[in-house]
DRENPA-3360 file (N, C-alpha, C; in nm, 2 decimals, always signed):
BEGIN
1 = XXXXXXXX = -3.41/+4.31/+5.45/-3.41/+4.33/+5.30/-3.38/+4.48/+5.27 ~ -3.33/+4.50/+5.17/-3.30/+4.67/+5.10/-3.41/+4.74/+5.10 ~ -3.48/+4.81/+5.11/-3.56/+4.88/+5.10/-3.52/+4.96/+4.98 ~ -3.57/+4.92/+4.89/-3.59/+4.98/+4.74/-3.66/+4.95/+4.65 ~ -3.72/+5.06/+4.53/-3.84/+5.00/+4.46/-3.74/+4.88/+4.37 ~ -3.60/+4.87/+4.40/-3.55/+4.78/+4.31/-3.62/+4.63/+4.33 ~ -3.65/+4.58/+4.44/-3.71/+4.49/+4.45/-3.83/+4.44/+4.38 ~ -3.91/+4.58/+4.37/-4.04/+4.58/+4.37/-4.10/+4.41/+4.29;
9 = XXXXXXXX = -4.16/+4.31/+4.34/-4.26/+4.24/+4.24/-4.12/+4.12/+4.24 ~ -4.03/+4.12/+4.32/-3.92/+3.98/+4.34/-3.87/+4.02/+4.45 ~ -3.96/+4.08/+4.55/-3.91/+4.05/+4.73/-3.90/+3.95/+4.72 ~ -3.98/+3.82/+4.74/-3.95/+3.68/+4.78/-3.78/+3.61/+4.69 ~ -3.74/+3.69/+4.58/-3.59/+3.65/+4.58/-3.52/+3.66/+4.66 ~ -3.53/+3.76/+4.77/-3.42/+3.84/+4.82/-3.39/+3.72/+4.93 ~ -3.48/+3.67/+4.97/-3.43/+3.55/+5.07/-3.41/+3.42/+5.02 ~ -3.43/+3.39/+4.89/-3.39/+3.31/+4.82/-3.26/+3.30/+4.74;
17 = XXXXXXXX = -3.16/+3.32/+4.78/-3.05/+3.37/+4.72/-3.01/+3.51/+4.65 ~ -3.07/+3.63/+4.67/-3.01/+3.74/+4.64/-2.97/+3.82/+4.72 ~ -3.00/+3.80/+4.82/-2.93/+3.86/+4.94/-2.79/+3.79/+4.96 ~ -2.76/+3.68/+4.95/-2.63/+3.64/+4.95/-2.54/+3.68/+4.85 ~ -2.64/+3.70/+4.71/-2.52/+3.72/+4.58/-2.52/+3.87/+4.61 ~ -2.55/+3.95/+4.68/-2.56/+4.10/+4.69/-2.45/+4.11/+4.79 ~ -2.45/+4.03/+4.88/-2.36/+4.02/+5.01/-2.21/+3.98/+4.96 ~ -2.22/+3.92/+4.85/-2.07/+3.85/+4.79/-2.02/+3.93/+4.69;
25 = XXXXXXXX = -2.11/+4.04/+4.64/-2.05/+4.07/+4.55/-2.04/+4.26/+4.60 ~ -2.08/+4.27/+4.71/-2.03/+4.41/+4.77/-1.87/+4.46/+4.78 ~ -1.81/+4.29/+4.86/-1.65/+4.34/+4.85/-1.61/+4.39/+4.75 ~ -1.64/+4.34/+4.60/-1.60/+4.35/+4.48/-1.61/+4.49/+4.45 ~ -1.67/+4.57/+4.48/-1.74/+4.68/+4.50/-1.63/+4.87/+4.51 ~ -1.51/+4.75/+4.60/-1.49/+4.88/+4.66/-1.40/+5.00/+4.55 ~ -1.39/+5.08/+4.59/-1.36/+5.19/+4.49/-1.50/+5.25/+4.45 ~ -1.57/+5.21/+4.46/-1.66/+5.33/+4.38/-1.74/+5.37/+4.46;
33 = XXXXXXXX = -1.83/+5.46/+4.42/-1.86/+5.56/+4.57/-2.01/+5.49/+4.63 ~ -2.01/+5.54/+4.71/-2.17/+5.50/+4.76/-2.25/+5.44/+4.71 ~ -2.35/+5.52/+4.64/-2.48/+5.44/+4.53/-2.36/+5.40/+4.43 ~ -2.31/+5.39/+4.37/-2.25/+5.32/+4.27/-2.24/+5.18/+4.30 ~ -2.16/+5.17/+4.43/-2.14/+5.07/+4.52/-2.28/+4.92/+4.48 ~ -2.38/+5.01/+4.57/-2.50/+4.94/+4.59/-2.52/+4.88/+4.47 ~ -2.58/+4.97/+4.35/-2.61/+4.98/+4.19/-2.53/+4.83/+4.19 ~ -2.42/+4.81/+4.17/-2.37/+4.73/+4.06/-2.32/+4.61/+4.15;
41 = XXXXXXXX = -2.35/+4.61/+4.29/-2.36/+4.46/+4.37/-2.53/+4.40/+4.36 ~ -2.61/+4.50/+4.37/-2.70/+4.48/+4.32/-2.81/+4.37/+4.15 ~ -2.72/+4.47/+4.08/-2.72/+4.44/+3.92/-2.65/+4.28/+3.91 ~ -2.53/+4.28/+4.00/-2.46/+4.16/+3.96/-2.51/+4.01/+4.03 ~ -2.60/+4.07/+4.17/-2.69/+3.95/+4.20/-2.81/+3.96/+4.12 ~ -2.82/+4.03/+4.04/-3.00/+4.04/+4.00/-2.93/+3.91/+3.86 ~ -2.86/+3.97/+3.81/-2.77/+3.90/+3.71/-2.77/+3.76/+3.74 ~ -2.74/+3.76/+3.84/-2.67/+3.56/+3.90/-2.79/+3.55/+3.90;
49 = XXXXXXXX = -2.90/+3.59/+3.99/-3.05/+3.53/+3.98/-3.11/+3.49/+3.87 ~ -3.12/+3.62/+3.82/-3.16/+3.58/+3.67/-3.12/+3.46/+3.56 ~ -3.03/+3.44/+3.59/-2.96/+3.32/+3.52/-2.98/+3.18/+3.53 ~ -3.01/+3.18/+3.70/-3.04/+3.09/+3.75/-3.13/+3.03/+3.73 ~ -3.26/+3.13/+3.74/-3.41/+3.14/+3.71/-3.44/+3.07/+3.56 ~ -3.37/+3.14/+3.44/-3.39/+3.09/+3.36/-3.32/+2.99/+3.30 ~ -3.22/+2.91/+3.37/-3.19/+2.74/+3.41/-3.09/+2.74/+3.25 ~ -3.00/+2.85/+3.19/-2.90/+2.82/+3.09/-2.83/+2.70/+3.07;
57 = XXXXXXXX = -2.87/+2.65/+3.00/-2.81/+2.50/+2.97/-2.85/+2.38/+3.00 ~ -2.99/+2.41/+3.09/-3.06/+2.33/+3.12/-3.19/+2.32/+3.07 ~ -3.26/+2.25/+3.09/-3.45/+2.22/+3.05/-3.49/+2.35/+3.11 ~ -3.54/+2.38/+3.03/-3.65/+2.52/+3.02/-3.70/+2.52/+3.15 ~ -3.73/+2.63/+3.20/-3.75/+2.72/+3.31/-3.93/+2.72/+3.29 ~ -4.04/+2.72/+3.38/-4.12/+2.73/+3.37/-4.13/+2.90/+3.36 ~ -4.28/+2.95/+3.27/-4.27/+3.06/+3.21/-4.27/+3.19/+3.36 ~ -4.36/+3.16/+3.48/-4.33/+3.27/+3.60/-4.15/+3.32/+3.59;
65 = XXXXXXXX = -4.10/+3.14/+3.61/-3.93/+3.23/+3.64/-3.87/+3.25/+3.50 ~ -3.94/+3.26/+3.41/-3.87/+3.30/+3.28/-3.89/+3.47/+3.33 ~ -4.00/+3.48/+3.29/-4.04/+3.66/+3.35/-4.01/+3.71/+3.46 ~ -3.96/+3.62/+3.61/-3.86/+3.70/+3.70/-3.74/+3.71/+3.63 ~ -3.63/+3.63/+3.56/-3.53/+3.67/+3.51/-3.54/+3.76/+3.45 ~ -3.60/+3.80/+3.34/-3.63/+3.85/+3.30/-3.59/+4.04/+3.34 ~ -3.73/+4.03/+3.45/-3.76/+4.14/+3.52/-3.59/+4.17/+3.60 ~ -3.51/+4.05/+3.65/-3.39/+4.11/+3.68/-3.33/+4.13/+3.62;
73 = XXXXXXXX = -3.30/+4.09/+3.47/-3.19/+4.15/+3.38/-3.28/+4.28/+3.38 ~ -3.37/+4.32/+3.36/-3.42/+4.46/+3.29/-3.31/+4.55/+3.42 ~ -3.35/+4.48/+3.51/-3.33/+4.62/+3.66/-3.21/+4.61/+3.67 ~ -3.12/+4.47/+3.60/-2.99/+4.52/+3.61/-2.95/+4.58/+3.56 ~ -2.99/+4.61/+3.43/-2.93/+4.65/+3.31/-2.95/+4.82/+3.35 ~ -3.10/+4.85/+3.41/-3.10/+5.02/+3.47/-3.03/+5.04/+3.59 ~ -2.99/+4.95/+3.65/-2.87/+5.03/+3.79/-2.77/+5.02/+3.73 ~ -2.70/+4.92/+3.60/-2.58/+4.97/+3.55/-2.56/+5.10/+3.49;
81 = XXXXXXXX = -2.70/+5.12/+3.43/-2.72/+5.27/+3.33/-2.72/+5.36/+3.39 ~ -2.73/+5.34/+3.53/-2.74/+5.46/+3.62/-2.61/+5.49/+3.66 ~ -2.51/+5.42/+3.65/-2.38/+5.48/+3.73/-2.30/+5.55/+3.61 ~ -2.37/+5.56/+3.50/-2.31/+5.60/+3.39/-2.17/+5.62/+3.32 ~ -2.15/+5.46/+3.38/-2.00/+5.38/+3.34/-2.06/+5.28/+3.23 ~ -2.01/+5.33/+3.12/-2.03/+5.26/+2.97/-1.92/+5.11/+2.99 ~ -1.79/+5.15/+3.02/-1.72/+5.01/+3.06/-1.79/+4.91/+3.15 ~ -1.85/+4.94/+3.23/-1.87/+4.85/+3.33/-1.98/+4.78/+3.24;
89 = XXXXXXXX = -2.09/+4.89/+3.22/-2.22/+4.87/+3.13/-2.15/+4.73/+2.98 ~ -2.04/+4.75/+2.93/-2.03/+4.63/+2.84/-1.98/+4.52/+2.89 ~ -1.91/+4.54/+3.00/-1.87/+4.46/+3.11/-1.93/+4.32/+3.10 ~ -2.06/+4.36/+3.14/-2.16/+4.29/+3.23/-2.27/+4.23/+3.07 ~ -2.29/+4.33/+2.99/-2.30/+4.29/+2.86/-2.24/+4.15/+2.84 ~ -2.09/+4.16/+2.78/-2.03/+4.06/+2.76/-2.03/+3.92/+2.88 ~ -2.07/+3.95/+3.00/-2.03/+3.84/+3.07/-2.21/+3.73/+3.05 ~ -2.28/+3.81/+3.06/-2.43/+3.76/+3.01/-2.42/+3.68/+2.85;
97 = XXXXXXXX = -2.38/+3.72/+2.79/-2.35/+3.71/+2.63/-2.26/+3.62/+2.63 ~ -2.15/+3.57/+2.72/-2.06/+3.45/+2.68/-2.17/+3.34/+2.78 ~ -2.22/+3.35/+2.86/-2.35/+3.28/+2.90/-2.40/+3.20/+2.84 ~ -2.50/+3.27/+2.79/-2.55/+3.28/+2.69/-2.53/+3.24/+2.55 ~ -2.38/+3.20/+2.48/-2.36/+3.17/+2.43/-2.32/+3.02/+2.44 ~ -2.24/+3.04/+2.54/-2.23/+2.89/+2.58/-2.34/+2.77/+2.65 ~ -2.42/+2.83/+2.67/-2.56/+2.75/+2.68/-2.61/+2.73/+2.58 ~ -2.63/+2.81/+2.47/-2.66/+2.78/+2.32/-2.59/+2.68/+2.23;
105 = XXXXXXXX = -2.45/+2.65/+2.25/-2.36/+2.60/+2.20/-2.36/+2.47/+2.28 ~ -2.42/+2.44/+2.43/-2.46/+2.35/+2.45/-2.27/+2.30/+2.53 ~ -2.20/+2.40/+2.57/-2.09/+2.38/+2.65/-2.11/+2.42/+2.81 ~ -1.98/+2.39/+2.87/-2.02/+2.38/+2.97/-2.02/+2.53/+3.05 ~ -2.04/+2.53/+3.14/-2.10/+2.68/+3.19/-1.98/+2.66/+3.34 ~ -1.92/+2.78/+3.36/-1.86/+2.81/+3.47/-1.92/+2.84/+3.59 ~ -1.92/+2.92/+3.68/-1.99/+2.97/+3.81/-1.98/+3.09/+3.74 ~ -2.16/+3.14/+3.72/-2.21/+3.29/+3.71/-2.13/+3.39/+3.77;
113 = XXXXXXXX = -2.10/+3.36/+3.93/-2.02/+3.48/+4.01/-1.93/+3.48/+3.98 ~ -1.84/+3.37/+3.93/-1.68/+3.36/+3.87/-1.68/+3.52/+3.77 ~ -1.76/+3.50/+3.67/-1.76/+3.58/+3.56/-1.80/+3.71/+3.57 ~ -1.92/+3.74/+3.68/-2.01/+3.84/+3.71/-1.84/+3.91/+3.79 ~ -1.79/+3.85/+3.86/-1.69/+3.95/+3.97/-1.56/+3.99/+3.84 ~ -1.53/+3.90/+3.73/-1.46/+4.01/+3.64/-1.51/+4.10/+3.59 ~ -1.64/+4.05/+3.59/-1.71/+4.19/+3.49/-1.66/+4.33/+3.58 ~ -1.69/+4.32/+3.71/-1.68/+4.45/+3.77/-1.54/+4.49/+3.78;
121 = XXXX = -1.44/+4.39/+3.80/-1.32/+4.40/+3.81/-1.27/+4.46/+3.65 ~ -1.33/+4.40/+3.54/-1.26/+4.45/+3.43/-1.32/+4.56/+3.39 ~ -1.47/+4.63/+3.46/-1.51/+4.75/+3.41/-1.44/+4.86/+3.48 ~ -1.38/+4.82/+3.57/-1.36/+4.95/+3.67/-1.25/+5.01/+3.62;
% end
């Protein structure tokens, strides 16, 4: 596991699928420097979890994994604020928000990572 307070209070994710979305979404990664790197492979599995968690488009999420989603959009949304790339930061904005929208509108939903990997690709 990472050793970071990023985890803190959703270790048991990390072997539950966020270690894999962190692992898939590293290649995506390359060009930016070190911690940046981490930050926003990070953000972008916290992102896919979170989404998951809170089951868009589907019957309501019981309220624990409402508040891990939750907790992982918050932490994504501060390791994107940390690299202090405003593009990337609306990037990932917009890819949550067409989500989001389209689970509201009750359409169908693509693969989260499909759209999480342009996000990075169209922030950079």
């Amino acid at each position: 596991m990472i050793g970071t307070p990023d985890l803190e209070a959703i270790e048991t994710l990390w072997k539950q699928g966020l270690e894999e979305a962190y692992t898939a979404y590293r290649p995506a990664t390359t060009g930016l420097d070190g911690e940046d790197r981490h930050r926003v492979a990070l953000a972008a599995a916290l992102i896919e979890v979170a989404l998951e968690l809170q089951r868009l488009g589907r019957p309501a999420a019981a309220a624990p994994d409402l508040l891990r989603g939750d907790l992982c959009l918050a932490r994504a949304s501060r390791l994107l604020a940390e690299t202090r790339d405003q593009r990337l930061q609306v990037s990932f904005a917009r890819a949550i928000e067409e989500r989001s929208a389209a689970a509201a509108a009750e359409r169908p939903l693509g693969p989260a990572r499909d759209r999480l990997l342009l996000a990075i690709a169209d922030g950079r």
